[in-house]
C-alpha positions as CSV (number, residue, x, y, z in Angstrom):
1,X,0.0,0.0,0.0
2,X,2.1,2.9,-1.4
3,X,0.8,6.0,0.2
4,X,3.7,8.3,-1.1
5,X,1.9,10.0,-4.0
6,X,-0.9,11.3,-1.3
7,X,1.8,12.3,1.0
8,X,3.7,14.1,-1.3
9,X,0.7,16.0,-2.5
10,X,-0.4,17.1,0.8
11,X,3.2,18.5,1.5
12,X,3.4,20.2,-2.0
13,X,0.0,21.7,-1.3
14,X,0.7,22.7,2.0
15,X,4.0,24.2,1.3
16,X,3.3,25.0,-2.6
17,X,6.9,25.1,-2.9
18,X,8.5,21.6,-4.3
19,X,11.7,22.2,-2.6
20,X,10.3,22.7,1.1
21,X,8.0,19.8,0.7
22,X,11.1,17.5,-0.3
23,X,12.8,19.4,2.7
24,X,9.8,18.1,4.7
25,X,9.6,14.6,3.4
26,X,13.7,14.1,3.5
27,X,13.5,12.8,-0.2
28,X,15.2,14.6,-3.6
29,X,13.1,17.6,-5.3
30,X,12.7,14.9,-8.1
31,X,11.6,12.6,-6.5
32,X,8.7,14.8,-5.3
33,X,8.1,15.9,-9.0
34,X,8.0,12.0,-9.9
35,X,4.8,11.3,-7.3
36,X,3.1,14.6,-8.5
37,X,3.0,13.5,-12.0
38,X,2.5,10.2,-11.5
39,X,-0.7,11.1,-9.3
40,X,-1.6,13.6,-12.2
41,X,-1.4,10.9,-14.6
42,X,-3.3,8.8,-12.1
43,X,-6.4,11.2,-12.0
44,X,-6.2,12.9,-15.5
45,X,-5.7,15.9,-14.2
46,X,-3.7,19.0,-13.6
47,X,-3.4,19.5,-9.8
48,X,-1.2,22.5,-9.5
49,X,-0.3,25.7,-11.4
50,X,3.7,26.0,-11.7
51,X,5.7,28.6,-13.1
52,X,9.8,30.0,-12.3
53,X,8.3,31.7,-9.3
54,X,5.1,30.2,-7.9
55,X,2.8,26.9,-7.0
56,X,-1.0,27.5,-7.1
57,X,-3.4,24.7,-6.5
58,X,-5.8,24.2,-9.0
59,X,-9.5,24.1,-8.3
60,X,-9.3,20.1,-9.0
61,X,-5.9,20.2,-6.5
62,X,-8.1,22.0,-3.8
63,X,-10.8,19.5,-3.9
64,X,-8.4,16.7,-3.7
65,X,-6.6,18.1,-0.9
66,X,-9.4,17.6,1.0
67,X,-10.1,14.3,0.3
68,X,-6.5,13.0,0.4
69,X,-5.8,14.8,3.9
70,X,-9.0,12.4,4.8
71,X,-7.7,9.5,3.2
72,X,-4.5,9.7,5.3
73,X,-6.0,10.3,8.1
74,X,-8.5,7.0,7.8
75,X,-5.8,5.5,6.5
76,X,-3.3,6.2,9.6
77,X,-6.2,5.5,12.4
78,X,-6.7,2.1,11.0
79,X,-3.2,1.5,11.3
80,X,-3.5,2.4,14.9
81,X,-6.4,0.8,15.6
82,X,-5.1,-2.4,14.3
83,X,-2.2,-2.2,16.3
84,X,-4.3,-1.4,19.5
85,X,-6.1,-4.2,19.0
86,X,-3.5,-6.4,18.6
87,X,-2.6,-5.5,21.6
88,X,-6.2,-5.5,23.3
89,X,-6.7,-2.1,23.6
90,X,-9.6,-2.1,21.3
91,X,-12.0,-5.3,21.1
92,X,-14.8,-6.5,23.1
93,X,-14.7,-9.2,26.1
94,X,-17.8,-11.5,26.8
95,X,-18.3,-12.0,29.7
96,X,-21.0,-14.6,31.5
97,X,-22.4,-14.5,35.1
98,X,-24.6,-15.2,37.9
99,X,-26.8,-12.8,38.8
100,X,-26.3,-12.2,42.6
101,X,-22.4,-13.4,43.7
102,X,-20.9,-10.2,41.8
103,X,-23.1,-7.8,41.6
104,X,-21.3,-5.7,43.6
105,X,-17.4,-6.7,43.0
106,X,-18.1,-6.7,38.9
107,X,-19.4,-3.4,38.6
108,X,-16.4,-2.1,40.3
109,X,-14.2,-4.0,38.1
110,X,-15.3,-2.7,35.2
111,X,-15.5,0.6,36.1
112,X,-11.9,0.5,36.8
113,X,-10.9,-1.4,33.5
114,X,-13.0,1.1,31.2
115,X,-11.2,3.8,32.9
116,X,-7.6,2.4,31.7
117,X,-9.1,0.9,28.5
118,X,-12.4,2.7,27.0
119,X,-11.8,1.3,23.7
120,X,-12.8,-2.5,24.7
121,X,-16.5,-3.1,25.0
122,X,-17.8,-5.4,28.0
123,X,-21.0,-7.6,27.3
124,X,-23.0,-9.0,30.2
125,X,-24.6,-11.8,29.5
126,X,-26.8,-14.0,32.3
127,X,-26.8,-17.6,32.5
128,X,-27.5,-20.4,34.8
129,X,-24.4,-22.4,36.0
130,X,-24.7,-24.9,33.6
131,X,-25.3,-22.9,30.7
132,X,-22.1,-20.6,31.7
133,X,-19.9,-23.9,31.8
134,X,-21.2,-24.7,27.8
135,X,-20.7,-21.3,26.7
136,X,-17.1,-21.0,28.0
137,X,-16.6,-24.4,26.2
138,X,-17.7,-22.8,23.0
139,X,-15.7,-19.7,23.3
140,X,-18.8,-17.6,23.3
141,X,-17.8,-16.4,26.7
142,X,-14.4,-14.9,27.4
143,X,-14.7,-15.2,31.0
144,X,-17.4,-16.1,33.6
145,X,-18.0,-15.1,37.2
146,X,-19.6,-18.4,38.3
147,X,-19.8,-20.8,41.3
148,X,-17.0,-23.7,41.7
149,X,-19.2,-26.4,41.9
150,X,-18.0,-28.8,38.7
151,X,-15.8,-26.3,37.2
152,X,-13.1,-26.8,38.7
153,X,-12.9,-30.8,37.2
154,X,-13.4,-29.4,33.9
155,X,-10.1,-29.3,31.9
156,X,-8.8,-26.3,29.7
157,X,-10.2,-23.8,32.3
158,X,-8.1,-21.5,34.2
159,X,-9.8,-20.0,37.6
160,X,-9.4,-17.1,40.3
161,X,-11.4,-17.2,43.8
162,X,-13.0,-14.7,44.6
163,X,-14.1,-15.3,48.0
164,X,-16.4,-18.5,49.3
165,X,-19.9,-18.8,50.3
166,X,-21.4,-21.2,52.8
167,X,-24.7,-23.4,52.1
168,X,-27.3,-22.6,54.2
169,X,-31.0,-24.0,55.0
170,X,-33.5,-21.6,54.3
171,X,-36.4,-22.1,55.8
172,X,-40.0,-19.5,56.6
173,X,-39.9,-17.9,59.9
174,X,-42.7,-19.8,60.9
175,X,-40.5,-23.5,60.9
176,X,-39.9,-24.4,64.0
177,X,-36.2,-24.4,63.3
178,X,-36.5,-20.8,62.3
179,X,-34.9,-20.0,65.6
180,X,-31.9,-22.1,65.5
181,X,-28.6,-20.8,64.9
182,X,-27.6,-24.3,63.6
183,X,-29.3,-27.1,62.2
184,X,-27.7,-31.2,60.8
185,X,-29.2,-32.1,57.4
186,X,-29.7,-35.7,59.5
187,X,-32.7,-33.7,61.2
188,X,-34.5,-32.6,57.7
189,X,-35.4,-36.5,56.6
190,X,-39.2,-35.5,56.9
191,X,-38.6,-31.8,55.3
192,X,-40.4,-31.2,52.2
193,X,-37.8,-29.3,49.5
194,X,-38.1,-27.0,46.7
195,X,-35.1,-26.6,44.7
196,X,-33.8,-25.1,41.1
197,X,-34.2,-27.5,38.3
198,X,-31.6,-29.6,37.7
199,X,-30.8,-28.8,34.5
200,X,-30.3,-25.1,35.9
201,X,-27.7,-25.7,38.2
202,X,-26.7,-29.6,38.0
203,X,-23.6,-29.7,40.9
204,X,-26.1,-27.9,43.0
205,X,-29.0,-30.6,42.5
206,X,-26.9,-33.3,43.2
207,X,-24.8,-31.7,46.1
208,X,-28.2,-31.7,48.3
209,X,-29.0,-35.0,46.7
210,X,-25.5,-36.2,48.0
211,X,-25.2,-34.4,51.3
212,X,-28.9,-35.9,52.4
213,X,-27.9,-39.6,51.4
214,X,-24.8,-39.3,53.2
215,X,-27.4,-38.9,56.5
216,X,-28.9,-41.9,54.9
217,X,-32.2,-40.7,53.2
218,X,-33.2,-39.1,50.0
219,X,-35.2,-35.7,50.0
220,X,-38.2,-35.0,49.6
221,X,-38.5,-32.8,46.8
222,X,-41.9,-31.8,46.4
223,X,-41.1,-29.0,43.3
224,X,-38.6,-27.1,41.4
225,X,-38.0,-24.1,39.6
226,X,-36.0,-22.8,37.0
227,X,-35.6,-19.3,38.5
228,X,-34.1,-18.6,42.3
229,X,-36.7,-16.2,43.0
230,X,-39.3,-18.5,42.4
231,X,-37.8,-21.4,44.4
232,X,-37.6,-18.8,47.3
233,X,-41.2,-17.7,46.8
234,X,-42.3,-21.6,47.6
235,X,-40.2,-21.0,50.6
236,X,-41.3,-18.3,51.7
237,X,-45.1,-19.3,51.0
238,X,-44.3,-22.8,52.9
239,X,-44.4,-25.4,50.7
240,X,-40.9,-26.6,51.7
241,X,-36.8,-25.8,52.9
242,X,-34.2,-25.6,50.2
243,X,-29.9,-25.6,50.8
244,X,-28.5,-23.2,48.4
245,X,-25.9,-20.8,48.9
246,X,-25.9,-17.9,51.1
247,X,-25.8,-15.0,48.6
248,X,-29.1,-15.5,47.7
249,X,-30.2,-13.5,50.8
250,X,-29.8,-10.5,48.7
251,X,-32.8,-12.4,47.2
252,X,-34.6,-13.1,50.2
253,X,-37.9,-11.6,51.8
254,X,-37.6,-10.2,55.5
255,X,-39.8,-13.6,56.5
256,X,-37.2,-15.9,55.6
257,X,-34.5,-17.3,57.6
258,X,-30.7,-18.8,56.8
259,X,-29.9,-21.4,58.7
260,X,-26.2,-22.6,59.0
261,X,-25.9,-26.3,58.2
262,X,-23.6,-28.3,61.1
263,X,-20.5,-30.8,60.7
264,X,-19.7,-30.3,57.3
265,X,-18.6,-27.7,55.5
266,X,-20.7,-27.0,52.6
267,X,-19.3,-23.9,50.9
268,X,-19.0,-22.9,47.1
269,X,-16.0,-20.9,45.8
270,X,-17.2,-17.9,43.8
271,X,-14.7,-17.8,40.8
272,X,-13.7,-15.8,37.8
273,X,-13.0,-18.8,35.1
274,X,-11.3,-17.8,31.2
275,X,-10.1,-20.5,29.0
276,X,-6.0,-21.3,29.3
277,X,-6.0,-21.2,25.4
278,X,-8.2,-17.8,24.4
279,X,-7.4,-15.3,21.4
280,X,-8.8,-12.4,22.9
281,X,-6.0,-10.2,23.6
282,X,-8.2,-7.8,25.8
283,X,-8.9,-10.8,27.8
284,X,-5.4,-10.5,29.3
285,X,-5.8,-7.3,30.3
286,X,-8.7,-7.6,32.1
287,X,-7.5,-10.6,34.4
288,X,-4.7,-7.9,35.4
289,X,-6.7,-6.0,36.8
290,X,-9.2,-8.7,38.1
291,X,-5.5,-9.8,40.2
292,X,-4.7,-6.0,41.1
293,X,-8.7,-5.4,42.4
294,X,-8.4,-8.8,44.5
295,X,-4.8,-7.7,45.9
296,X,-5.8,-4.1,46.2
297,X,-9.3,-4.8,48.2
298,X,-7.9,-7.9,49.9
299,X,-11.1,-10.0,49.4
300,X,-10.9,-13.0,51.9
301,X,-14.2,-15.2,53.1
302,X,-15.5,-12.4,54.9
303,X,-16.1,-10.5,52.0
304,X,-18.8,-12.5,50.6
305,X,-18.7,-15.7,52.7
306,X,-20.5,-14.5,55.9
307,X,-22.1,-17.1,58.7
308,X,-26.0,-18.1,57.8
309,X,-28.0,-16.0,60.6
């Protein structure tokens, strides 16, 4: 892409004086002469006036001049914005998530990326677990703020932890456990449970499944839901107890109650997850400052990982 003949123009017009635009462009006065003809030739038509003494643009070589500045100037911010995004500067980063674990960490994050790289564009995009996990597979998420339960078993995924989360039993205000501090999931065998749909979060479903046959008895689960809100509605309306994480109190109505669970330690890692092998350069960038954040605010359990109460 041989630009010279534009450049040389813009320097003759600018100047109109051949010798100060070769001056200006380090190249021979002939040289100059060569692109101006060859860009008259080019066109089919005269672009200057010359004489002994003077260099006039023509009404043809003002028009052009206008156009040509804009040419280069395209020309030379697509050369920068290519090299930007090759380095990540300019592009766009997908990113999946839960509704509830980061809703206050992520905003912040962002905010402090755009301010060191406006030119990449963030997408939010909501998703059950289980539909975050395919969509990183895919590539059609660059990273996902998610819980740990089966990612970490997954291969080709790299991970950060945020904080941790404990499970909790969450129960109406009216159970007659409602006023324990503590409860063991040996004590629910005659509980009725609502709980997300399996398909929704599937290490969740079979967590409970797991953690109520190790107190030898399967649940009674009497409905599910694909949405939180709605298995906390059936809650909160009685119709059973569910286990889930405790950052769905943000969810929560004033009549329900978190329970801790006792013995185990049922917790769930919230984690940022990206694939080892990704070709988004501005991904990069944003785990930097996804590590500084963390370092910088010192996030430990009791950021997000607070005792059931």
């Amino acid at each position: 892409m041989d630009m010279r003949p534009l450049r040389y123009f813009i320097s003759v017009a600018e100047h109109l004086n051949f010798t100060e635009a070769s001056k200006e462009l380090y190249v021979a006065q002939p040289a100059v002469s060569q692109q101006i003809a060859y860009l008259e030739k080019k066109l089919g038509v005269k672009l200057f006036h010359r004489t002994k003494h003077s260099v006039q643009l023509t009404h043809a070589g003002s028009v052009f001049l206008k156009d040509a500045r804009e040419i280069i100037r395209k020309l030379d911010d697509s050369f920068k914005n290519a090299q930007q995004a090759e380095e990540g500067l300019i592009g766009t980063i997908n990113i999946g998530l839960l509704s509830v674990p980061v809703r206050d960490f992520l905003p912040r994050l962002i905010r402090r990326f755009k301010r060191k790289y406006p030119k990449v564009n963030i997408r939010l995009n909501y998703y059950h677990v289980g539909k975050i996990i395919e969509k990183l597979k895919t590539d059609e998420l660059d990273i996902a703020f998610t819980l740990s339960l089966g990612l970490q078993s997954i291969g080709g995924l790299e991970y950060k932890t945020l904080w941790t989360q404990p499970h909790c039993i969450i129960m109406h205000q009216d159970h007659p456990f409602a006023n324990r501090t503590i409860v063991n999931i040996a004590e629910l065998a005659n509980e009725s449970f609502v709980m997300l749909e399996r398909e929704e979060s599937p290490p969740g479903f079979d967590l409970l499944l797991a953690a109520c046959a190790n107190h030898g008895f399967s649940p009674n689960i009497v409905n599910t839901a694909s949405h939180i809100e709605a298995v906390l509605m059936m809650v909160d309306a009685g119709i059973g107890i569910a286990i889930l994480p405790k950052y769905f109190q943000l969810y929560a109505s004033p009549s329900l109650r978190f329970i801790n669970i006792e013995g185990e330690d049922y917790t769930v890692d919230i984690l940022a997850s990206w694939k080892k092998v990704n070709n988004n350069p501005s991904l990069s960038l944003f785990i930097e400052e996804l590590e500084v954040l963390l370092t910088q605010k010192k996030m430990t359990k009791t950021k997000g990982g607070l005792e059931c109460s």
